[in-house]
C-alpha positions in Angstrom: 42.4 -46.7 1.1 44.3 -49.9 1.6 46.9 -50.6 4.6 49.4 -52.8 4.4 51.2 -54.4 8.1 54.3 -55.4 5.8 54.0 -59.4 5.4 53.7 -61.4 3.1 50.1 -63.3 1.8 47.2 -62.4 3.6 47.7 -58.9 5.2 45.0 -56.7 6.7 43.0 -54.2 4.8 41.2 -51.1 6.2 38.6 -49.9 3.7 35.8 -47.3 5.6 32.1 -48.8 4.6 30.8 -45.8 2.9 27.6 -47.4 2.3 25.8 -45.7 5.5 27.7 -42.3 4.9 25.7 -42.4 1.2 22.3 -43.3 2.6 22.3 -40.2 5.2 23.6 -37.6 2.5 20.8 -39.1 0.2 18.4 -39.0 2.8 19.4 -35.0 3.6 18.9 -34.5 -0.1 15.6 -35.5 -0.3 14.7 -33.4 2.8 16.0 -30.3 1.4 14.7 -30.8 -2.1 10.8 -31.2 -0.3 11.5 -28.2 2.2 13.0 -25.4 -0.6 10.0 -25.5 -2.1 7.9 -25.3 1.2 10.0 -22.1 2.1 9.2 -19.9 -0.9 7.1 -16.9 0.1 4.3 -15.5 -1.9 4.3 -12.0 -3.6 1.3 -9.9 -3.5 0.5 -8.2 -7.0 -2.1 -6.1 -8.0 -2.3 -7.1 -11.6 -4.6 -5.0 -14.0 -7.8 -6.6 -14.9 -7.7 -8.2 -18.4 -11.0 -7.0 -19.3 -11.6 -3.4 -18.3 -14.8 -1.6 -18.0 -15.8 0.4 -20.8 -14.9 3.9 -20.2 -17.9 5.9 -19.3 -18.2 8.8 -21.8 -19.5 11.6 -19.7 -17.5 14.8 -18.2 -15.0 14.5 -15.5 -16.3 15.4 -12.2 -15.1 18.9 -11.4 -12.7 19.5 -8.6 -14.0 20.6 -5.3 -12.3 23.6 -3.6 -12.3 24.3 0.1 -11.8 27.9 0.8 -11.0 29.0 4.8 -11.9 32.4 5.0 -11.1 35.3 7.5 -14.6 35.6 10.0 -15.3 31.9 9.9 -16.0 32.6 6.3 -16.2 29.5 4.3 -16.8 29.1 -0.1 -17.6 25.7 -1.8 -16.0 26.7 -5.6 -16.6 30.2 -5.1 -20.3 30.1 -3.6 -19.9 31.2 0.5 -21.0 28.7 3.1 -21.1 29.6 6.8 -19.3 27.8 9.3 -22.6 26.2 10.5 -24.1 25.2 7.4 -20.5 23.6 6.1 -20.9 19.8 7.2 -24.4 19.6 5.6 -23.1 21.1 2.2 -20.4 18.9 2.5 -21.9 15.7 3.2 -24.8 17.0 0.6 -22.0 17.3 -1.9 -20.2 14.2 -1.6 -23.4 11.3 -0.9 -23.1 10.7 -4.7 -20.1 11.5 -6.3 -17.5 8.8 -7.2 -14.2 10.3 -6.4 -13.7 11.8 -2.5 -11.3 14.4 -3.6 -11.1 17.8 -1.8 -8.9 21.0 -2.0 -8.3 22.5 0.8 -7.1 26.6 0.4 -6.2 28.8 3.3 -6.5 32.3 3.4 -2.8 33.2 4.8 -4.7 35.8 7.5 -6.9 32.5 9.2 -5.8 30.5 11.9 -4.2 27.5 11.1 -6.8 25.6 13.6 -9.6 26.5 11.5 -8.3 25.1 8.2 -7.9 22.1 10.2 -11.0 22.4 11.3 -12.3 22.5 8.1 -10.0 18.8 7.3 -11.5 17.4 10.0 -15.2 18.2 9.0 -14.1 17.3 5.3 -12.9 13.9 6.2 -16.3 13.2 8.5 -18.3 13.7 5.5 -16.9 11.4 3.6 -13.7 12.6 1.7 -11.1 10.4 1.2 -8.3 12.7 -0.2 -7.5 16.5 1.1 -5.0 18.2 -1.1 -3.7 21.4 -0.3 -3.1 23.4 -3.5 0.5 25.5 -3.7 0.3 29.1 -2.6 0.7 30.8 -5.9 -2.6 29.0 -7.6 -5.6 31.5 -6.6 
């Protein structure tokens, strides 16, 4: 941008030095192009594993049902287990197997403090997973 003060020959001229104006803009990019990358967060991923285990050829493990009983009446898959002897069977039952899955059934005439009871005693020997079945599966 040029001025003129109307004369002849030698007038004045008023150019801005945009010399320094360049430097600090360059310097700004080369602070944000090493902090952008600084900045990125990391994802967590679970990825499968590439080279699986071989799949182990014997039966599934059978579920485990639960049954709360009327009388402090308990049954381990149909065989009846008394109230006392139910954290022993339990524990006995799950030392070894792979999978700490339980099934927890209700009778709809017990308390609903003993079929907690029975969750809580679950969970203390070792299960990791209580499922509840749906009422219309005897």
């Amino acid at each position: 941008m040029a001025m003129s003060t109307g004369g002849g020959g030698s007038g004045l001229t008023n150019e801005p030095n945009v010399t320094p104006m360049i430097d600090v803009l360059l310097v700004l990019l080369i602070i944000f192009m090493m902090i952008i990358p600084l900045s990125r967060k990391a994802i967590d991923l679970n990825l499968p594993d590439p080279n699986p285990p071989p799949d182990q050829s014997g039966p599934p493990p059978s579920q485990i049902v639960l049954e709360v009983l009327p009388g402090s009446v308990f049954r381990i898959n149909t065989g009846p287990v008394t109230k006392a002897a139910l954290p022993d069977s339990l524990i006995a039952l799950y030392r070894n197997r792979p999978e700490k899955i339980i099934f927890v059934k209700g009778d709809e005439h017990v308390k609903y403090a003993d079929v907690i009871w029975a969750m809580d005693v679950a969970r203390g020997a070792g299960v990791k997973v209580i499922g509840v079945p749906p009422k219309d599966i005897k």
